[in-house]
N, C-alpha and C positions, 0 to 999 in steps of 0.2 A: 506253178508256184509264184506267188508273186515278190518283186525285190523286194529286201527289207535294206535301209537306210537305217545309224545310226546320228541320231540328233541328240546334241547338249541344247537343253534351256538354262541359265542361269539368270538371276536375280540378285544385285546388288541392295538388300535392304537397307532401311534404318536401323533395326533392331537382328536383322539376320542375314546371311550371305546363303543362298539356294543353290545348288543344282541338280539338275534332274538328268540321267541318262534315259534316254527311250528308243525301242527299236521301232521303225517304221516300215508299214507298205504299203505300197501303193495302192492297194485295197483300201486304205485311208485305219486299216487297225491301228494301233500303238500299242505295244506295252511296253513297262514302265522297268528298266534293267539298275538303277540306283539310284539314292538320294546319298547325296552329301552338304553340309550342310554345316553354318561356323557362325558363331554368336558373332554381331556387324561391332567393329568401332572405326571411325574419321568418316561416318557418312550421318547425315543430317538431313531432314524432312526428305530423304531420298537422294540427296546431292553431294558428293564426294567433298570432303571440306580436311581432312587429312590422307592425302595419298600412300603413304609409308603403309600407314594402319590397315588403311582398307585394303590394298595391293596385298598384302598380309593372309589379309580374311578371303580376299576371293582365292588365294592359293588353297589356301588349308581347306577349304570350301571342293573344289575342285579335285585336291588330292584326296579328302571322304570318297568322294562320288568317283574315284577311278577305284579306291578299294572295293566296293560296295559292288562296283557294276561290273567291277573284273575288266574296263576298258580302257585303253588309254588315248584322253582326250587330247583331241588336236585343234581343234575347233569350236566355240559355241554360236549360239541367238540367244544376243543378251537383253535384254528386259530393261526398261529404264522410267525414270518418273522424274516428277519435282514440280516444285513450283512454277518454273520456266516453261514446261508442255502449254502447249496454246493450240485452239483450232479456229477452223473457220469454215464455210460453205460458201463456194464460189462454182459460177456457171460461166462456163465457157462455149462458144460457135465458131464454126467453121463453114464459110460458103464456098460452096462446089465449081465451078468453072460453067458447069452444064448438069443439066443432070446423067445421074450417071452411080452407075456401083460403088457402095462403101466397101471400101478396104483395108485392111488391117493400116496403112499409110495413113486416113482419114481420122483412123481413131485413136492411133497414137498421135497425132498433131493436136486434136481437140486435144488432150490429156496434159500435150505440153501446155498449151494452152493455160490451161486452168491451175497449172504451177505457176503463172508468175503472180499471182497473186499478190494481193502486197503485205508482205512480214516483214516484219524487222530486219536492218541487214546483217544484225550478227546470229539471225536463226538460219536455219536450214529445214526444209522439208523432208520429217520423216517418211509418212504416210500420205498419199494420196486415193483415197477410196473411193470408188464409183457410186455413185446414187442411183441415177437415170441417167437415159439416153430419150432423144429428142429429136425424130426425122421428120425437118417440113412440118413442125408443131405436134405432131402424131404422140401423145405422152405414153405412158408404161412401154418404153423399147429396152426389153431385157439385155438383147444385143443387136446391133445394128448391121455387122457384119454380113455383107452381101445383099443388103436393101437399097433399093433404088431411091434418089435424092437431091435435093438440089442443097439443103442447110442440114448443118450435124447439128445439137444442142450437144453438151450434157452438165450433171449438176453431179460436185467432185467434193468430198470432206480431204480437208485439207489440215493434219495434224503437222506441228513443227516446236521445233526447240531452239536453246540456246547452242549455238555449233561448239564452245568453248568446253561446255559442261558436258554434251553429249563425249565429247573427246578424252575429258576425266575418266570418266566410268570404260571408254576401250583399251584408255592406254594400262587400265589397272591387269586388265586379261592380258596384254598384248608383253606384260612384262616378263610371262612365263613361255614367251614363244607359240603361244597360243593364238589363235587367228579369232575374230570376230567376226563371221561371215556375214551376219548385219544385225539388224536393232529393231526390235518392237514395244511399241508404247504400253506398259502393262495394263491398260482396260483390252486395248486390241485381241492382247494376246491372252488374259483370262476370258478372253467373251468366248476363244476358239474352242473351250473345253467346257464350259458351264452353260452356254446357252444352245441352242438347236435351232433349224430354223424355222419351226413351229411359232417359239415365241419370237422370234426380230420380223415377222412376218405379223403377229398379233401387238407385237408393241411392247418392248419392253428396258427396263433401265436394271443395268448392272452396275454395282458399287462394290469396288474392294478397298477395303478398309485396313491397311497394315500400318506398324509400328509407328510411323512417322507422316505419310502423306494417303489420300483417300482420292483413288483412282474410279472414275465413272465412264461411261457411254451407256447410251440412249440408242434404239436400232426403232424404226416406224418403218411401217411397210417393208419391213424386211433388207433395211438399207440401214447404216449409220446414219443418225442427224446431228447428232452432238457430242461432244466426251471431253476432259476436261480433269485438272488435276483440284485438289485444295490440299493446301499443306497442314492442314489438321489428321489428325490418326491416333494409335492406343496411347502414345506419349504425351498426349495433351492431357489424359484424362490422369495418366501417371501424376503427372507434374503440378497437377491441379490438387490431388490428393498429397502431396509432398507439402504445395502449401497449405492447402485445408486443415490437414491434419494434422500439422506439424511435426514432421516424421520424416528421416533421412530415404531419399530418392528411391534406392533399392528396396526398403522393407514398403515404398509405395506399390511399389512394379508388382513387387512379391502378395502381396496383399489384393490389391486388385485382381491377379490370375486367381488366387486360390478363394479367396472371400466375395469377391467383389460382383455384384448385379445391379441392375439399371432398375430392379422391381424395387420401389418404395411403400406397396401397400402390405399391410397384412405382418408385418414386423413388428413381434410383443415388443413390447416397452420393456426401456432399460437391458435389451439386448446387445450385449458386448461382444467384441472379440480383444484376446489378451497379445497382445505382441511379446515375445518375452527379451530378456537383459540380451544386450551385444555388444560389442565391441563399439565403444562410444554413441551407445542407444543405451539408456537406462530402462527402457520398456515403457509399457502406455497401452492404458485401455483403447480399443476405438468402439462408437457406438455404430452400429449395424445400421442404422437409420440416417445418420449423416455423411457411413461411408457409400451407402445406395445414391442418394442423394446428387453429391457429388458426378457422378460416374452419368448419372441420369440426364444431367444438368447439362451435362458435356458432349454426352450424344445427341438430347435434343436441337444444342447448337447446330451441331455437324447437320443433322436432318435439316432444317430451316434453310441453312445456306443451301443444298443439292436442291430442295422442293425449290425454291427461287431459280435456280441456274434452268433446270427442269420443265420448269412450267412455262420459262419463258418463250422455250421450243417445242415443248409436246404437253399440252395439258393433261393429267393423271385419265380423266375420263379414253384418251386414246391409247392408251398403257392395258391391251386386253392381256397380257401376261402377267402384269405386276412389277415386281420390285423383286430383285435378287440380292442377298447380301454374300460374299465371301470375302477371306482375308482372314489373317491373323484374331484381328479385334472381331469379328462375327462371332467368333466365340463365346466372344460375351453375355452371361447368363440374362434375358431380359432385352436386349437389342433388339429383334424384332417385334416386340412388344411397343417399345418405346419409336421405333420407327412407323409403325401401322398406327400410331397416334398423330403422328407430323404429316403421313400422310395421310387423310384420313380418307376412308373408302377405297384406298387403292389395298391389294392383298400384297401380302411381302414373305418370302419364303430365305431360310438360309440354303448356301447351294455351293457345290463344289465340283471339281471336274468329271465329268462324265464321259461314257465312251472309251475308257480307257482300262488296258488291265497290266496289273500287276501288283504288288503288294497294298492291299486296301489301306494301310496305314498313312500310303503314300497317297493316292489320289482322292481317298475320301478326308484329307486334312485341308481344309480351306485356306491354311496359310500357304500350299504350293498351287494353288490355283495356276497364278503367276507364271510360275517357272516351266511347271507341267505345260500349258501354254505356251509358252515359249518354242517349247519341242512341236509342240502339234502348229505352229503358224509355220516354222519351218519345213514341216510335213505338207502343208497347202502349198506355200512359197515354190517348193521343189516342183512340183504337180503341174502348178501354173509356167514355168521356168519365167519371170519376169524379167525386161531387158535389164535392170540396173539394181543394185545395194545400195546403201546409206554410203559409203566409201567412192562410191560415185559421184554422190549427190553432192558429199562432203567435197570432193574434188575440184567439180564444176563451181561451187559455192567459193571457195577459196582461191580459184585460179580468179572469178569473176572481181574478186574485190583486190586482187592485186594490179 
């Protein structure tokens, strides 16, 4: 029989607070034991900007998902974003003395290696991800362990944040006696459940798109190359329609989920929708045509910026998988349409976690991508046992600059 572990993913949104309870084995199964779950306020393009509020939401958030899962959480892997996420790709060497057997000693120094990279001194190094390995110039070394050599290479994606911000979003968990056992960048940790490694092997770019910030990575050859946050998300296009249309914030949000598509073609003339009387709204036609429009205009942007960031590292034509969309906003009626135009010739599919069982409600909803995630990098994390957490990192970071 094999062990089963239970893991918390949580996800501090913009627009929502996530958690997901999942049982684990080492079989690499999951299924999926609750979702709890609390409309977000005092966080902003994904970044804690009222503590009270949001310490708040991730309680009630947390306390859903112990009713739901029948468990009592002691622990999460919490999920994080914002504007401040940054990466980079750096290749580190190590010469040997003589040649001579690589050893697990060998490759954790290369490793150290390739963290000191130069970030800013108030970030910290989330993630460090492997690419390649490099013996004596010999290219494709899966792993190097136990080859003989005189020079290590290897080539490291190096994600990192603000250490300040990162510490917002732990101390909000950590108020309820709850442990943070570490942190993963939310492209990292929806790639764990949506993609396979058919596609990171064929070339492919994941985008999640949620309420506030629009989380990407890019996998070539079966390696991460690139990933990267923008603080654009559904709340741009809200806020755009708020002023467009001239029409109070909410009944934009509200309008957009239930009315709103990115398709501008093939809408009769003189098509309206009626908003009706409220509470300091007098009501107001809107026309179907210029609320498509809008919406349209706002994800074409979104595409534009990723195709640029994108292209700069892996040209579409090396993208044999395609383009995946998940997140909240994927849901948007017409979004893949609109994105197979910006990109053009590349195929683009909607996509959500995979691999996973238990209530379909739960894992085929693209807005818990994220969180679901979460749980399952945790599931690898454990697997792999890795010498250090972010608490580590955070440690050594903070002793160094004192």
């Amino acid at each position: 029989m094999a062990r089963e572990k239970i893991h918390v993913g949580l996800e501090i949104g913009t627009t929502k607070v996530c958690a997901v309870v999942a049982e684990c084995r080492r079989d690499g199964e999951m299924r999926i034991l609750g979702v709890g779950e609390s409309p977000s306020r005092g966080v902003r393009k994904g970044e804690i900007i009222d503590f009270k509020n949001a310490t708040q939401c991730v309680h009630d958030a947390l306390a859903d998902a112990e009713d739901r899962s029948d468990h009592q959480i002691k622990d999460v892997w919490l999920a994080i974003s914002g504007g401040h996420i940054n990466s980079l790709n750096n290749r580190s060497s190590l010469t040997l003395p003589e040649e001579s057997t690589i050893s697990a000693k060998e490759i954790e120094s290369v490793e150290f290696k390739a963290k000191e990279a130069g970030i800013p001194k108030e970030n910290v190094i989330i993630h460090s991800v492997i690419q390649r390995y490099y013996v004596d110039g010999q290219k494709g070394v899966i792993d190097p362990h136990g080859m003989m050599g005189t020079k290590l290479e290897a080539d490291f994606h190096i994600i990192h944040g603000v250490t300040n911000r990162i510490q917002n979003a732990i101390r909000c968990v950590r108020e309820f006696d709850i442990d943070v056992e570490d942190i993963v960048v939310n492209s990292v940790a929806s790639a764990q459940v949506v993609l396979d490694c058919q596609q990171k092997e064929a070339g492919v770019v994941l985008i999640d798109i949620g309420g506030g910030v629009t989380d990407y990575i890019v996998y070539k050859d079966g390696a991460v190359c690139h990933s990267g946050v923008i603080a654009l998300g559904g709340d741009h296009i809200t806020n755009d329609l708020c002023i467009g249309l001239r029409i109070p914030i909410a009944r934009a949000e509200k309008l957009k989920i239930e009315e709103g598509s990115a398709i501008t073609e093939n809408i009769p003339p003189g098509d309206k929708i009626t908003l009706k009387n409220d509470t300091g709204f007098s009501g107001k036609d809107i026309e179907r045509q210029m609320l498509n429009m809008i919406i349209q205009a706002r994800l074409q942007e979104l595409f534009i910026i990723l195709r640029k960031r994108i292209h700069d590292v892996v040209p579409e034509h090396f993208l044999g998988a395609g383009i995946l969309l998940t997140g909240g906003c994927s849901l948007m009626r017409g979004i893949r349409e609109v994105a197979e135009s910006v990109f053009s010739g590349t195929p683009v599919y909607l996509a959500h976690a995979q691999s996973v069982s238990g209530p379909m409600s739960a894992f085929e909803n693209p807005q818990l991508s994220t969180c679901i995630g979460a749980a399952k990098y945790a599931q690898a994390v454990h697997a792999e046992m890795p010498e250090e957490t972010i608490f580590d990192r955070l440690k050594g970071f903070l002793s160094g600059r004192a």
